[in-house]
N, C-alpha and C positions, 0 to 999 in steps of 0.2 A: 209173792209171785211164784213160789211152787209150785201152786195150783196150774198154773201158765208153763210148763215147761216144754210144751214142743208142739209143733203144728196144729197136730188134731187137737190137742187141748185149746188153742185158741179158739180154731173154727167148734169146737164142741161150744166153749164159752160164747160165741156169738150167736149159737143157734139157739141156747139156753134165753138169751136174753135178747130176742129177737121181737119180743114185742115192743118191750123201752127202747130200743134202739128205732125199729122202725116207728114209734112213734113220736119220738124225738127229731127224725129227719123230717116227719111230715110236716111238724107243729113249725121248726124253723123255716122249710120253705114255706109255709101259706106264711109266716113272718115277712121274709122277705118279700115276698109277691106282694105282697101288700105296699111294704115301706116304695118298693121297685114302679107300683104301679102309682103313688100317691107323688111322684115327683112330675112336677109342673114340667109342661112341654116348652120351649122356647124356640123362637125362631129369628135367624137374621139375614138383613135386605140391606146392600150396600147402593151406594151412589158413589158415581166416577164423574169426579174434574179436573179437566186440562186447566195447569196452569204457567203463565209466561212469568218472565222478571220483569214486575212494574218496573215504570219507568221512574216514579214517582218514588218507589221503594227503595233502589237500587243504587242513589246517589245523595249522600249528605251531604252537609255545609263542609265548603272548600275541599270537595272533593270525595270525601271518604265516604267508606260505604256505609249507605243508613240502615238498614235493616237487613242482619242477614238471615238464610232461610231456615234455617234452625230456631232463629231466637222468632221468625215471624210465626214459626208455625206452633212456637208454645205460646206466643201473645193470640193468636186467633183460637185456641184450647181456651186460655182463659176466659177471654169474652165472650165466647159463648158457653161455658160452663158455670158464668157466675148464678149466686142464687137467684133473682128475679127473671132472669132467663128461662133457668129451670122450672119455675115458679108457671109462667105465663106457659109453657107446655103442659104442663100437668092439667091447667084450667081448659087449655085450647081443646087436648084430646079426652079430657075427664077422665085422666090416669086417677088407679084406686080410687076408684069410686067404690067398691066393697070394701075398701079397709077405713072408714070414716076415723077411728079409733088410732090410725097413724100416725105419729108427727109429722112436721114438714119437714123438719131435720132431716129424717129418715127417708121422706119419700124423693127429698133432693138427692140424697145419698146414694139410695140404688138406683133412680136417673140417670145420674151422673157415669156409675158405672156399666151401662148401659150402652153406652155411645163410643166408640172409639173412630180417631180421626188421623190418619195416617199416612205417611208417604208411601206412591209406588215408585222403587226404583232400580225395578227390575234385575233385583239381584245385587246392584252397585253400591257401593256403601254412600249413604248421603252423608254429604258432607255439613259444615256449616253456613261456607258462602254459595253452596249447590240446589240450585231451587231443584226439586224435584220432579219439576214438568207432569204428574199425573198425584190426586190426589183422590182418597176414597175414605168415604164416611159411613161408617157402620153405623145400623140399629141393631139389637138385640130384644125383643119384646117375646110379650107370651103369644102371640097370634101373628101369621104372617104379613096380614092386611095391616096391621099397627106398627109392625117392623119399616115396610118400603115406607109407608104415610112419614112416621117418624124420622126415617133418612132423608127421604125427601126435603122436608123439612130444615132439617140441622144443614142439606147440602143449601137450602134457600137461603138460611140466614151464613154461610159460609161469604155467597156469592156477597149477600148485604154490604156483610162486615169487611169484605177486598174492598166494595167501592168505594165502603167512610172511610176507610183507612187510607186510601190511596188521595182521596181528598182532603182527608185532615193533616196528612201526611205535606202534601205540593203546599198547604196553606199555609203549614207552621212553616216550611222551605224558606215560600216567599216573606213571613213577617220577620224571620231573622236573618233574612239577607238585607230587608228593608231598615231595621233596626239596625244593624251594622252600617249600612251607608251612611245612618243619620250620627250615629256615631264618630265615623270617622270624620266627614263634616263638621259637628261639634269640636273636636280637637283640632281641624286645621283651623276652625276661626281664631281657637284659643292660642293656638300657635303664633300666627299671624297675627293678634294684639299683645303678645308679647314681645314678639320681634320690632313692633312700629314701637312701643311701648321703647326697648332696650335700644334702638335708633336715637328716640329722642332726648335718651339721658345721656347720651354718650355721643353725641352729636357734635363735639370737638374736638373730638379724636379718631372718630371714625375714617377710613381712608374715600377721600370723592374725588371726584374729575379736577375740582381748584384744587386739592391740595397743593400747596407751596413752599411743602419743608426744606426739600433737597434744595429747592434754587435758593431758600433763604441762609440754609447752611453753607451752602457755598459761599454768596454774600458776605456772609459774616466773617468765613474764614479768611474771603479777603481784606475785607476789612482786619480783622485781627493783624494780618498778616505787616498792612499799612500801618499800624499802631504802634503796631513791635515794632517798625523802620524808624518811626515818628521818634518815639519813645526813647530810644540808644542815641539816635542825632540829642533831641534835648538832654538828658542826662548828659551826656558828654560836654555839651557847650556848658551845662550849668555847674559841672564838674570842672572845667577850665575856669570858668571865671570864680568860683568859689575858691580855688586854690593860690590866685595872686593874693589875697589879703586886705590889701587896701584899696577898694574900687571907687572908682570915679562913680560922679551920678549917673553919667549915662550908662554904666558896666552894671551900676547895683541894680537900675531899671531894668536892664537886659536879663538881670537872674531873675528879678522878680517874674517878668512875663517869661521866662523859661521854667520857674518852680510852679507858675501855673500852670504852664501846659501840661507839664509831666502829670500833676495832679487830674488834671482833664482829661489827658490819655489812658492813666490807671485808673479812672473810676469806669470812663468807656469800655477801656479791655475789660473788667469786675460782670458790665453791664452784659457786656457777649457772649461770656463765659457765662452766665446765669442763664443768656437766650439758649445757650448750644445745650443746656444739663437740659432745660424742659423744653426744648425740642426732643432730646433721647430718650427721656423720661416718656413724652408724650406716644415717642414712635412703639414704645415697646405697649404701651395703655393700648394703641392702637390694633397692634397686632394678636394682643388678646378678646379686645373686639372684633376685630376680624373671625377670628378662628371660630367666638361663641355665633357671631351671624352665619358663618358656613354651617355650625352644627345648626341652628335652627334651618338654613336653606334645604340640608339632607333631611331631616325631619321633616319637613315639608314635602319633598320630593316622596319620601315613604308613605305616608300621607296619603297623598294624590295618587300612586301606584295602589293602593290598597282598598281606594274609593273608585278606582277605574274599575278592579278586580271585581270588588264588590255588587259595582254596579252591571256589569257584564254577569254574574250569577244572580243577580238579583231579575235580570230580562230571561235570561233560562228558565229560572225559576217561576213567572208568568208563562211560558211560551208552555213547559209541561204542565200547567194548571188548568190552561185552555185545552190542550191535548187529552190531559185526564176529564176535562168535562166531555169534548167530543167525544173519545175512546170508550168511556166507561163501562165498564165490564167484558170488558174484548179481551183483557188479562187472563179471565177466569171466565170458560166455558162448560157447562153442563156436559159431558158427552153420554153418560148413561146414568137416566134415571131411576131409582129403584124400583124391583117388581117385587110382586108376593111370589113370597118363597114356597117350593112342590112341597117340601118336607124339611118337619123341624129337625132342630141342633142335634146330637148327642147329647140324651141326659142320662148318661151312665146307668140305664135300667138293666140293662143285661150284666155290666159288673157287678151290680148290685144283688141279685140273683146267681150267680155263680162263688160272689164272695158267703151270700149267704149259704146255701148249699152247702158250702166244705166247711164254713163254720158250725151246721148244724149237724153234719158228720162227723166232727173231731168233738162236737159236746156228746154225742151219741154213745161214742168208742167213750169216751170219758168215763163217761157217768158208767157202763156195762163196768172198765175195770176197777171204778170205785166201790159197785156192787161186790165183787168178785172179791177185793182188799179187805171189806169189810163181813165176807163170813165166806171164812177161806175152807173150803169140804175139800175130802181127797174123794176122788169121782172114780178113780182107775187106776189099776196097779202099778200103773207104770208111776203113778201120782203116787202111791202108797211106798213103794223104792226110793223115790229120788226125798222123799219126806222122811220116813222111818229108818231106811238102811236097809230093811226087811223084803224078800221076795213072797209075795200072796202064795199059799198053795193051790186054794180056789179061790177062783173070782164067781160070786152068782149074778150074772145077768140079770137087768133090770124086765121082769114079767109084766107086758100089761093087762090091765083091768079084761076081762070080759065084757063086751057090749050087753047092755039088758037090753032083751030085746022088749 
């Protein structure tokens, strides 16, 4: 780079090589102009819809919410993005018909990207349970007239897919609240032949209106009570006469019928005390009966709260299904439909162009100092000093030719 050492030497070196240079800028713009001008034109046509919180949408089984608007608006992406979808567009508008040679894979693929379906919300961040209340469906196509046709379109089958969904929706509602009532049903009959079922095993224990333990207990006690009386009188009298020794016949007779009684009295007292054990025994059997028929009564009682509940969402659940047939499509309003666009997209033609240009001026300068690198001349004294160390005494200007005339 000697040769290059100060101003005029540059601009001397680009005037020297002023034809490579300018014809290098030329070659790369008619490049670019080309590449610039061979980029396909696109155009897009949107469609605007107003829409509400179905009603049908809005509310799940026992309460919670069924679909919120987030997760609604990537399940309507999908269904209308699936392949056969895409499929049946392609055929409807006879998309690539010049490229016969395309797969379908492919021609689903750039479709697909194609469409975009979006919320307006004016700035607000949507949320997930935030319906969006205005919805716009882009086309992008090569041709304006094919852009709105195509939104149009994607906004018709928009509007479709809210009605089926809002009635597949109320339907499935209604079969699982109906399924649930028949359920709970099911378990109160089972309930209730268990209970009649555990009645009748335990049927002499259980506590009813005759029960008669208390008063028998009592009873008994009195009795007991008269026995123990009975009982000490005899013993004692049989205790007296046992202790003279030598009794008379009518005295031996007298123990005789008093060692019977005593016998007849302790086997009776033996007899009461075995009534009073399963009497107590019985009462305690009873009271665990008792307790498991309470828990079947509350079981029962839940049951029946649950099939009321149920049955009450189950009449909602008709009442919005008649609603969504009258309503239908009162959710989801068309408010603007697409038109053909004045003028296509940005297709980067003029970057294209501008990028090209300054690329084909920094190859230009390139290529002149790769000239210059490769056959390095001293041109001018001032080149012959800063190269040799040496001052020129004369320099002889370069003479030109004489014109023949």
């Amino acid at each position: 780079m000697g040769s290059l050492g100060s101003v005029s030497d540059i601009v001397a070196m680009l005037w020297r090589r002023r034809w490579i240079i300018g014809t290098t800028i030329l070659a790369g713009t008619a490049f670019s102009y080309h590449i610039a001008m061979s980029q396909p034109r696109s155009y897009a046509a949107s469609a605007v819809l107003q829409i509400e919180t179905p009603s049908s949408l809005s509310e799940g089984p026992r309460g919670s919410v069924g679909i919120p608007a987030s997760y609604w608006l990537q399940l309507v992406q999908a269904r209308l993005m699936v392949r056969d979808n895409i499929l049946s567009l392609i055929d409807k508008f006879d998309l690539f018909a010049d490229s016969p040679q395309m797969s379908e894979a492919l021609k689903v693929e750039i479709l697909r990207r194609s469409f975009r379906i979006e919320p307006v919300t004016g700035g607000q961040n949507f949320g997930s349970g935030q319906w969006p209340g205005v919805l716009r469906v882009t086309a992008t196509m090569s041709t304006g007239e094919l852009a709105a046709d195509m939104a149009n379109e994607m906004a018709r089958s928009v509007l479709e897919l809210n009605a089926s969904t809002q009635t597949e929706r109320a339907r499935e509602t209604l079969e699982f609240y109906g399924r649930e009532e028949a359920r709970i049903a099911r378990q109160i009959d089972l309930v209730e032949d268990e209970m009649a079922a555990f009645r009748n095993d335990n049927l002499d224990i259980l506590p009813t209106a005759l029960d008669n333990r208390p008063s028998e207990l009592s009873t008994i006690d009195n009795e007991l009570n008269e026995i123990s009386g009975d009982l000490l009188e005899a013993r004692s009298r049989y205790d007296d006469l046992t202790a003279k020794g030598n009794l008379s016949t009518v005295e031996r007779r007298d123990a005789d019928r008093q060692e019977d009684r005593i016998e007849l009295l302790s086997t009776r007292q033996q007899q009461l005390q075995e009534r009073i054990t399963e009497i107590l025994a019985s009462g305690r059997r009873s009271v665990n009966a008792e307790a498991q028929l309470e828990a079947y009564q509350r079981r029962l009682g839940q049951l029946r709260e649950q099939q009321a509940e149920m049955s009450g969402r189950r009449a909602a659940a008709e009442t919005a299904q008649r609603l969504n047939a009258e309503q239908e499509g009162e959710q989801f309003i068309l408010l603007e439909a697409a038109v053909k666009p004045d003028y296509p997209l940005s297709s980067g033609r003029k970057k294209i162009m501008v990028f090209g240009l300054a690329g084909s001026m920094a190859l230009a300068l390139g290529l002149a100092l790769l000239l210059e690198l490769l056959k390095p001349v001293l041109r001018s004294a001032g080149q012959v000093e800063r190269g040799a160390g040496l001052r020129p005494v004369v320099t002889i200007p370069k003479i030109p030719e004489p014109r023949k005339d």
